[in-house]
Backbone as CSV, one residue per row, in Angstrom:
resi,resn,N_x,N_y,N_z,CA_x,CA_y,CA_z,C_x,C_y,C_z
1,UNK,156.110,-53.210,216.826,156.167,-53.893,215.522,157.501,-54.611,215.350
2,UNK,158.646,-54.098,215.689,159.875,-54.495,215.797,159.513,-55.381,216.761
3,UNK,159.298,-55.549,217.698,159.746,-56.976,218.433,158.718,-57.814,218.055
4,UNK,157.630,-57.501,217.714,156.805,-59.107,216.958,157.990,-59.200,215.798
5,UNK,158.526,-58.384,215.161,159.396,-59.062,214.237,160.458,-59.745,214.443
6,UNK,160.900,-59.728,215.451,162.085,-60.165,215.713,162.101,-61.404,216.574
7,UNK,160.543,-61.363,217.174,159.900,-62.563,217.877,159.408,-63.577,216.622
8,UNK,158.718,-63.586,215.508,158.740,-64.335,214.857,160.224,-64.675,214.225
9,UNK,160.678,-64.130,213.617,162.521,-64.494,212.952,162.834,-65.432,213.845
10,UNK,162.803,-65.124,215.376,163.408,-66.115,216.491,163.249,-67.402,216.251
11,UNK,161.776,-67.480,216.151,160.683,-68.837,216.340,161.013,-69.059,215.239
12,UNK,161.425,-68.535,213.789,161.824,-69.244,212.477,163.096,-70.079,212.797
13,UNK,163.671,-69.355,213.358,165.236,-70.002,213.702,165.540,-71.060,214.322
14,UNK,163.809,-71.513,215.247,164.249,-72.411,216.336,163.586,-73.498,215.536
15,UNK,162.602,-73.216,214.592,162.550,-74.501,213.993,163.147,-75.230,213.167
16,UNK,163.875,-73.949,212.302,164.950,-74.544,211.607,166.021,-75.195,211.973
17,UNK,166.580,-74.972,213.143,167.829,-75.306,214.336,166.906,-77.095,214.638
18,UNK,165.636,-76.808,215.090,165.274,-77.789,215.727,164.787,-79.107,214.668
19,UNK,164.651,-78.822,213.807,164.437,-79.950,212.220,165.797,-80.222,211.404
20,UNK,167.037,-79.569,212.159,168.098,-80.109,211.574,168.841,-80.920,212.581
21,UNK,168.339,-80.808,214.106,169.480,-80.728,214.916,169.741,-82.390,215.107
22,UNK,168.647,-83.119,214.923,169.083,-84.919,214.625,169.290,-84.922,213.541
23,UNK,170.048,-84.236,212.284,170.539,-84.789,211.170,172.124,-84.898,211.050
24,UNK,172.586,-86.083,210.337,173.202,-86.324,210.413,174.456,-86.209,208.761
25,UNK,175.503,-85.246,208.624,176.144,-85.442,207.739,177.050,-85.677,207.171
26,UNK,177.240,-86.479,206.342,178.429,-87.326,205.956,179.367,-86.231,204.402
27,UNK,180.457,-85.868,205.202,181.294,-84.756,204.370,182.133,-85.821,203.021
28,UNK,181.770,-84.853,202.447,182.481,-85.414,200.555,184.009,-85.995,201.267
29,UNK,184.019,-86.848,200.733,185.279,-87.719,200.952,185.465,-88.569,202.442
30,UNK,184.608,-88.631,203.280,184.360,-88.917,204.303,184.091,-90.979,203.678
31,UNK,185.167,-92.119,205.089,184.955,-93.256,204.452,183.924,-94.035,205.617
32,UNK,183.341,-95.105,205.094,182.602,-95.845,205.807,183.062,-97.156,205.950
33,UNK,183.622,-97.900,206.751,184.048,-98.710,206.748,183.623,-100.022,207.444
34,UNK,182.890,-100.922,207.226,181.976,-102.393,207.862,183.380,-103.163,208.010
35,UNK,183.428,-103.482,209.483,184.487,-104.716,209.857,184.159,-105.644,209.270
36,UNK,182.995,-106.483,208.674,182.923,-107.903,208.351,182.849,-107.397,206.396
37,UNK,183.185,-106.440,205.680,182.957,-106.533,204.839,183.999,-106.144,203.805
38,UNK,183.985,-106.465,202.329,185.521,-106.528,201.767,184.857,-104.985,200.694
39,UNK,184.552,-104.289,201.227,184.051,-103.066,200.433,183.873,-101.847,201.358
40,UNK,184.553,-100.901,200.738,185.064,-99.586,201.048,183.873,-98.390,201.156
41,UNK,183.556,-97.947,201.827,182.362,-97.036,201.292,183.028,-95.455,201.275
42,UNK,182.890,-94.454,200.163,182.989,-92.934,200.948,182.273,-92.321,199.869
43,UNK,181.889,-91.248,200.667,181.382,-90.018,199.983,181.655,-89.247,199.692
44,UNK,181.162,-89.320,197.974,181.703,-88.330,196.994,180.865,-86.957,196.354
45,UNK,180.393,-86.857,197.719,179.426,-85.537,198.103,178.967,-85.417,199.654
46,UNK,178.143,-84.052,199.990,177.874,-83.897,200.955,176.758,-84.529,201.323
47,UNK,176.193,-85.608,202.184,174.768,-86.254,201.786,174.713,-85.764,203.326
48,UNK,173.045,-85.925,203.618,172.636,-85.810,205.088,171.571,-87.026,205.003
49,UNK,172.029,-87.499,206.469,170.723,-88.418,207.022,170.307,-88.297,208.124
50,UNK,169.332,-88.840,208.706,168.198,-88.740,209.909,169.772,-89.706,211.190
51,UNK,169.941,-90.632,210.524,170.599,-91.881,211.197,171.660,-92.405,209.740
52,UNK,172.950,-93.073,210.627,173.817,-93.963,210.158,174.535,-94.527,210.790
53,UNK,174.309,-95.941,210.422,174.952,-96.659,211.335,176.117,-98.388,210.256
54,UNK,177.141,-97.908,211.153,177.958,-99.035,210.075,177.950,-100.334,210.884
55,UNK,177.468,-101.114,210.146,177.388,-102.709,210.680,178.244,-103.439,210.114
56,UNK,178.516,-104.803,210.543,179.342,-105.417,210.050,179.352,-105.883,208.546
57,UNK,178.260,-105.667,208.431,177.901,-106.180,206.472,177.812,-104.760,205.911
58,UNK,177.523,-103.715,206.333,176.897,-102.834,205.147,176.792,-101.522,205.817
59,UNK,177.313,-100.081,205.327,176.583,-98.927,206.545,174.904,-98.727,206.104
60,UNK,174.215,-98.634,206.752,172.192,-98.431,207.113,172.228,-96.734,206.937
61,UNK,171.635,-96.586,206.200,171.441,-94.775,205.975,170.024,-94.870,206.108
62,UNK,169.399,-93.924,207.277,167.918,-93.950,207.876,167.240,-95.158,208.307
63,UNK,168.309,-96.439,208.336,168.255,-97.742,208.616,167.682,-98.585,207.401
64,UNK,168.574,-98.279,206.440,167.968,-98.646,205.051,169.241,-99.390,204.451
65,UNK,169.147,-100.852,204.185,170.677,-101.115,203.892,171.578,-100.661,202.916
66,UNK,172.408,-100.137,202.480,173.334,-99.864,201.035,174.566,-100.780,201.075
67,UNK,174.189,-102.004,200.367,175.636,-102.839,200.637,175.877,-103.415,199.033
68,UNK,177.157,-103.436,199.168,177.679,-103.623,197.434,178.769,-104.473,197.704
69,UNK,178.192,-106.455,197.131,179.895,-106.934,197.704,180.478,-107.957,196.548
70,UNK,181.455,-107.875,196.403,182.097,-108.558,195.399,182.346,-110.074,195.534
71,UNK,181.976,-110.546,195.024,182.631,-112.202,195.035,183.629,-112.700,195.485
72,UNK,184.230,-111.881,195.261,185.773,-112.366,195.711,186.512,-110.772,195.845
73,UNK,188.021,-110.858,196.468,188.747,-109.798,196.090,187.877,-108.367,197.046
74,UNK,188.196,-107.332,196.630,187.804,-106.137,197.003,187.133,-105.196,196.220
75,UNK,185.935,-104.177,196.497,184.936,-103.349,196.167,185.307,-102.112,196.633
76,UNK,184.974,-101.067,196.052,185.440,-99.393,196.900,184.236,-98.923,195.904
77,UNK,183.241,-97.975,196.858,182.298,-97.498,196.569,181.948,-96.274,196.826
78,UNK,182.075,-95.087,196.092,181.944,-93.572,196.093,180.247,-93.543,195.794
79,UNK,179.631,-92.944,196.968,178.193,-92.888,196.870,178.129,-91.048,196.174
80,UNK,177.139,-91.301,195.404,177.021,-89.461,194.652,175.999,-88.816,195.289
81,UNK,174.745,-89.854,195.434,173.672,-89.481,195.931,172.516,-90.739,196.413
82,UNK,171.966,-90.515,197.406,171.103,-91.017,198.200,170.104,-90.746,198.279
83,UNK,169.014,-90.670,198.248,167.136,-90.061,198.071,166.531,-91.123,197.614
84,UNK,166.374,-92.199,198.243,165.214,-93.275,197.427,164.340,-92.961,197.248
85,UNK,163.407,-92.487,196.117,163.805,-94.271,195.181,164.649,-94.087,193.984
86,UNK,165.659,-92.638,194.272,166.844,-92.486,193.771,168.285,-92.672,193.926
87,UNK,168.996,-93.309,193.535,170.590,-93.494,194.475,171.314,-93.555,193.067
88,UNK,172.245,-92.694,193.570,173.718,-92.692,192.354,175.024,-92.856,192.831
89,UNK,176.077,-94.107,192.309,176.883,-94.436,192.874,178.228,-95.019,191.985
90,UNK,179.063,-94.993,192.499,180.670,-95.585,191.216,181.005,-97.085,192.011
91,UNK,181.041,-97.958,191.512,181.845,-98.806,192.201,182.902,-99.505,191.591
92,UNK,184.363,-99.551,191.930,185.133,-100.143,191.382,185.491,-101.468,192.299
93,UNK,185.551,-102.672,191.324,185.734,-103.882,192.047,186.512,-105.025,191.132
94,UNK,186.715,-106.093,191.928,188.098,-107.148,190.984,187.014,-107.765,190.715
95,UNK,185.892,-108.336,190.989,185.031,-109.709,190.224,183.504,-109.254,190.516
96,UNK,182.760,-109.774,190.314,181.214,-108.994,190.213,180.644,-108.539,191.271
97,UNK,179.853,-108.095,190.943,179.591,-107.747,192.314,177.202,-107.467,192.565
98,UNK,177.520,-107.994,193.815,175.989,-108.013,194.906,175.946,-106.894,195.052
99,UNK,174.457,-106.138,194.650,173.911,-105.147,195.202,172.607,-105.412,195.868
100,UNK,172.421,-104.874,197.584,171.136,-104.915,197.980,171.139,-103.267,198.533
101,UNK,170.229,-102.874,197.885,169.788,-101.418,198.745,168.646,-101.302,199.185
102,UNK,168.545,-100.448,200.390,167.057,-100.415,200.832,166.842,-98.873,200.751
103,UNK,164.723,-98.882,201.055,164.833,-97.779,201.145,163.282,-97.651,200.287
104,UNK,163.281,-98.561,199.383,162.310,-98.646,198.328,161.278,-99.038,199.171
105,UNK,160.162,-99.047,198.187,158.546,-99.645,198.274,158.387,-100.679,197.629
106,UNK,157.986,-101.610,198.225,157.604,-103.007,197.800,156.510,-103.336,196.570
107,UNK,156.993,-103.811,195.290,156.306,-104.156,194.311,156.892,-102.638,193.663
108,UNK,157.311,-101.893,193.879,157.446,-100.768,192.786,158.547,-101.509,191.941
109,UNK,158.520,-100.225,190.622,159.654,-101.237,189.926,160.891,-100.276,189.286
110,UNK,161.937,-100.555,189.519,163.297,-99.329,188.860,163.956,-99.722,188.053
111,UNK,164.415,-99.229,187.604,165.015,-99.199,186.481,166.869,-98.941,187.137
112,UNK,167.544,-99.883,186.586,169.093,-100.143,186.758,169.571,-99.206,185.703
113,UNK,170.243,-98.145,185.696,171.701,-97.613,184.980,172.883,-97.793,184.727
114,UNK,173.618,-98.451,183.833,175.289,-98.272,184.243,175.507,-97.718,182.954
115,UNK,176.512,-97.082,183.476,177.286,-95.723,182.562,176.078,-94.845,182.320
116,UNK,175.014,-94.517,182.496,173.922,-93.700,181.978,173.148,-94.265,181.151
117,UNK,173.511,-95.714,180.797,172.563,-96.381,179.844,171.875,-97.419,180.437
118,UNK,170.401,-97.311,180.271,169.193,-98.272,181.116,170.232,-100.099,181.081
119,UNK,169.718,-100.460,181.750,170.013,-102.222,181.394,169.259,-103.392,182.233
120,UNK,168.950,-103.014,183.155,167.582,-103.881,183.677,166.653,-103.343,184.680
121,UNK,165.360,-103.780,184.588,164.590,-103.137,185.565,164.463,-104.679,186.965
122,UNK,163.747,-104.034,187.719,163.982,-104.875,189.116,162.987,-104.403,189.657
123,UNK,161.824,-105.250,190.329,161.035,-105.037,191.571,161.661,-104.683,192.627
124,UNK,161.204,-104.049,194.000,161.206,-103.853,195.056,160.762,-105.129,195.790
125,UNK,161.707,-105.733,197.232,161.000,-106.947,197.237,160.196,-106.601,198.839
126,UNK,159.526,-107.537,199.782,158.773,-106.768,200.741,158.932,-106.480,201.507
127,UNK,160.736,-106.244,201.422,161.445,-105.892,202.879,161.897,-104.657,202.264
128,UNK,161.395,-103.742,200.789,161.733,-102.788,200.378,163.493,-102.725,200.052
129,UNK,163.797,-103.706,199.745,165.037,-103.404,199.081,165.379,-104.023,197.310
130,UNK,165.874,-103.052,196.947,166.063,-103.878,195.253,167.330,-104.287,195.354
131,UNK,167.421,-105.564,194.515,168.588,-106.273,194.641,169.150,-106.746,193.362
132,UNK,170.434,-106.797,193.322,171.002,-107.256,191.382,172.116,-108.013,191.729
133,UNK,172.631,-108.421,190.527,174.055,-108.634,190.441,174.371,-108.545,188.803
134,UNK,175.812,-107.490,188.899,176.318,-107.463,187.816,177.597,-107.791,188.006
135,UNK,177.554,-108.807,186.687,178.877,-109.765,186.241,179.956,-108.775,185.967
136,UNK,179.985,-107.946,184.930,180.398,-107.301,184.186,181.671,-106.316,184.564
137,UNK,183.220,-106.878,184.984,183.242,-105.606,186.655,184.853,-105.274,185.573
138,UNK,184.755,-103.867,186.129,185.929,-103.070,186.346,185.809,-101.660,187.406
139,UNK,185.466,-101.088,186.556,184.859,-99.572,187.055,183.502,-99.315,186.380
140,UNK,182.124,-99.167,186.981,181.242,-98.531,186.649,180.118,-97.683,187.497
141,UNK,179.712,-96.813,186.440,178.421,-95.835,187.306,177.173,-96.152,187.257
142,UNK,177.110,-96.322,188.618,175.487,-96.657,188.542,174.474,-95.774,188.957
143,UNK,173.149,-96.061,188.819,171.794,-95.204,189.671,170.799,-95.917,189.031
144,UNK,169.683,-95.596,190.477,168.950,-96.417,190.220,167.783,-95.244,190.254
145,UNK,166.749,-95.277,189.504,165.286,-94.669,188.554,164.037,-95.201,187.932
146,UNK,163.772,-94.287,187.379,162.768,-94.728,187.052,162.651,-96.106,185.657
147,UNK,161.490,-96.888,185.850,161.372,-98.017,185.318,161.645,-97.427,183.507
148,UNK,162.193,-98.458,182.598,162.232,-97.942,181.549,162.497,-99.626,180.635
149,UNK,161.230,-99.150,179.613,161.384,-100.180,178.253,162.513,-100.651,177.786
150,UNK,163.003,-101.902,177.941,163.993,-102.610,177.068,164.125,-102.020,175.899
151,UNK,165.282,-102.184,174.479,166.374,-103.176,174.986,167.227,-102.598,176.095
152,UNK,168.094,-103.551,176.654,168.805,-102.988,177.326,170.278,-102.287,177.153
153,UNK,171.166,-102.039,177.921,172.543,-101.550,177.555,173.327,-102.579,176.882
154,UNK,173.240,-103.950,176.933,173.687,-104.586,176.301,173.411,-105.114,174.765
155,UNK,172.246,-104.582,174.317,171.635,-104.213,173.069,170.672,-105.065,172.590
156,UNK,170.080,-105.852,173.514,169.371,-107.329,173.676,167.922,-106.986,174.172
157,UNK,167.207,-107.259,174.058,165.424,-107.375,175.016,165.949,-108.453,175.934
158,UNK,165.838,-108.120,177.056,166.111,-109.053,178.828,164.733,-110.185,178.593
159,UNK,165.122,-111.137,178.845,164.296,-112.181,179.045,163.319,-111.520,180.444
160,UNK,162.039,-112.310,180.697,161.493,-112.346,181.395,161.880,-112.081,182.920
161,UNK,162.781,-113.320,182.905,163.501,-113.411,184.144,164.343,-111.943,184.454
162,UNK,164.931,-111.736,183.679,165.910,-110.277,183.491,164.864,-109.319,183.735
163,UNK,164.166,-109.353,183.188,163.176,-107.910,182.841,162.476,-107.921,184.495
164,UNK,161.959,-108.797,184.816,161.459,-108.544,185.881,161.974,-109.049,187.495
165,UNK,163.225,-109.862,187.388,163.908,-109.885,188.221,163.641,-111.065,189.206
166,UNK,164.070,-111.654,190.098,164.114,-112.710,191.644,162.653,-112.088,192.090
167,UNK,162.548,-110.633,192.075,161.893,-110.250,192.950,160.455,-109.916,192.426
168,UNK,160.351,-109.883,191.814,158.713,-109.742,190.849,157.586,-110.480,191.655
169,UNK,156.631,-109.736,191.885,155.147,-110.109,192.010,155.129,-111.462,191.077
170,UNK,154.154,-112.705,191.698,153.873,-113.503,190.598,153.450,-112.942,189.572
171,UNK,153.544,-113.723,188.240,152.752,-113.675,186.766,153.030,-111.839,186.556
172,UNK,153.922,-111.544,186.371,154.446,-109.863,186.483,153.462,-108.907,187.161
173,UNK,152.993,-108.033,186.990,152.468,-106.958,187.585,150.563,-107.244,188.088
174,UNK,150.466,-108.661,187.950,148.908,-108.808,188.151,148.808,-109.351,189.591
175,UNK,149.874,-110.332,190.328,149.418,-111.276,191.555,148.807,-111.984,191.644
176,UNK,148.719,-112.784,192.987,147.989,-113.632,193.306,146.625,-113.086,193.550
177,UNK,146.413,-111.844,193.603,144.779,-111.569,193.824,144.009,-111.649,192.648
178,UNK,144.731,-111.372,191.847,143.778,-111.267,190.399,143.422,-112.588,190.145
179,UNK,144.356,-113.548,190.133,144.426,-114.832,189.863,143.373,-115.221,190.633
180,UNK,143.635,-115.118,191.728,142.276,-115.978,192.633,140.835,-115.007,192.588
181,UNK,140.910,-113.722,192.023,139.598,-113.205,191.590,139.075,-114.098,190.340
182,UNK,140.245,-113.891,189.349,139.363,-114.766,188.003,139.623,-116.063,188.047
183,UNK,140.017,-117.049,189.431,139.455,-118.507,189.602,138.153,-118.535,190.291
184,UNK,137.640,-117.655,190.952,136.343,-117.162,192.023,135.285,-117.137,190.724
185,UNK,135.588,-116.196,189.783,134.614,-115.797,188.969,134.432,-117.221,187.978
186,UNK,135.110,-118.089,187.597,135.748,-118.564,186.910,134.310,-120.397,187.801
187,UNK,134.782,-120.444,189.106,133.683,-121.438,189.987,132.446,-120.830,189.935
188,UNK,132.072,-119.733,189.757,131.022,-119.267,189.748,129.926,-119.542,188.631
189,UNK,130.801,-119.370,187.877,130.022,-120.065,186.757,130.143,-120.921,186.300
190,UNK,130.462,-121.783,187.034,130.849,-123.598,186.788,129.242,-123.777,187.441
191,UNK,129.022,-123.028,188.429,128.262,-123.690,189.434,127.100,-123.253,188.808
192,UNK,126.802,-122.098,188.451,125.915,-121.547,187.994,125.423,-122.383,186.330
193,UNK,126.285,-122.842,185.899,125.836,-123.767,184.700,125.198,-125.241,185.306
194,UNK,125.854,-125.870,186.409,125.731,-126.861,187.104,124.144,-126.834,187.477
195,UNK,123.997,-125.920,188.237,122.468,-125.336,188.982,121.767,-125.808,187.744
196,UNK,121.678,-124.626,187.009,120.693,-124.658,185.883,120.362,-125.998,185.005
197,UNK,122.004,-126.770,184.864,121.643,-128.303,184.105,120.979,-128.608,185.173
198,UNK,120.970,-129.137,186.095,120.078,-129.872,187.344,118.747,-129.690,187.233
199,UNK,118.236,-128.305,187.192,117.155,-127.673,187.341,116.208,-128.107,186.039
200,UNK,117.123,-127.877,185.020,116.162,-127.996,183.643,116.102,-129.139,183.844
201,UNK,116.745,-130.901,183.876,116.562,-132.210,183.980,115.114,-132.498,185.042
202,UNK,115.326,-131.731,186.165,114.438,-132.010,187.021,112.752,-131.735,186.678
């Protein structure tokens, strides 16, 4: 009985050993640094990934981009947390600053945070990354969540464009399929009125 027990514990151990042993983790305060880029990355927690790799634009976490770049001047970026289609992050920078992160699902839609207060939502675009830019720069906290009803942090209802972003499905959340379903349905009974005038004349 003892050694089936101690034979299963084993086999617990080796899978656990063996489902961690390609992970990869990046220690709290640990920096990331892209040669071609004017932004600082480190971590301001313990995060783990599958893969990371720092490229010249941006470091790829599970090969998913996280890049944050300022207009001008310099960016330094303390990541809190990573889990798409969750990410929480500080960035301090001299002039505004580009966000593209990947990681997301295409057409989903999130919701932008700074300081803890909602301020725009954003599609996923079909390379799965959401993308922004905020003007607004000194020091702020961001994360990105779930989709949430205007107004926004700035105390305004976001225009169209705002609300749904560069990256939006045509005509917001309906597409091009619907559209060309109710132009289909739409000839159908063009034709079908057409038929019938013909028919009754004849």
């Amino acid at each position: 009985m003892k050694k089936n027990m101690f034979s299963a514990s084993l086999f617990l151990l080796l899978i656990l050993v063996a489902g961690n042993v390609n992970a990869l983790t990046l220690e709290d305060g640990a920096e990331l640094l892209p040669s071609g880029s004017n932004t600082t990355y480190e971590s301001n927690a313990t995060l783990t990934f599958d893969t990371i790799d720092v490229e010249t634009d941006a470091p790829y976490f599970n090969g998913h981009i996280f890049q944050i770049e300022p207009d001008s001047g310099f960016a330094a970026v303390k990541i809190n947390s990573w889990n798409p289609p969750t990410m929480e992050f500080e960035v301090t920078a001299t002039d505004e600053i580009v966000v593209t992160l990947g990681g997301f699902t295409f057409g989903d839609r999130h919701g932008i945070y700074v300081d803890g207060v909602h301020w725009q939502n954003r599609y996923v675009t079909s390379s799965g990354t959401l993308s922004f830019e905020y003007p607004h720069f000194s020091s702020h906290a961001f994360s990105i969540g779930d989709y949430a009803v205007p107004p926004s942090a700035d105390g305004y209802r976001p225009s169209e464009d705002e609300e749904y972003g560069v990256t939006a499905p045509p005509y917001g959340e309906f597409g091009w399929a619907y559209i060309l379903l109710g132009a289909g349905i739409i000839f159908i009974l063009l034709m079908s009125i057409v038929f019938f005038y013909r028919k009754k004349n004849n």
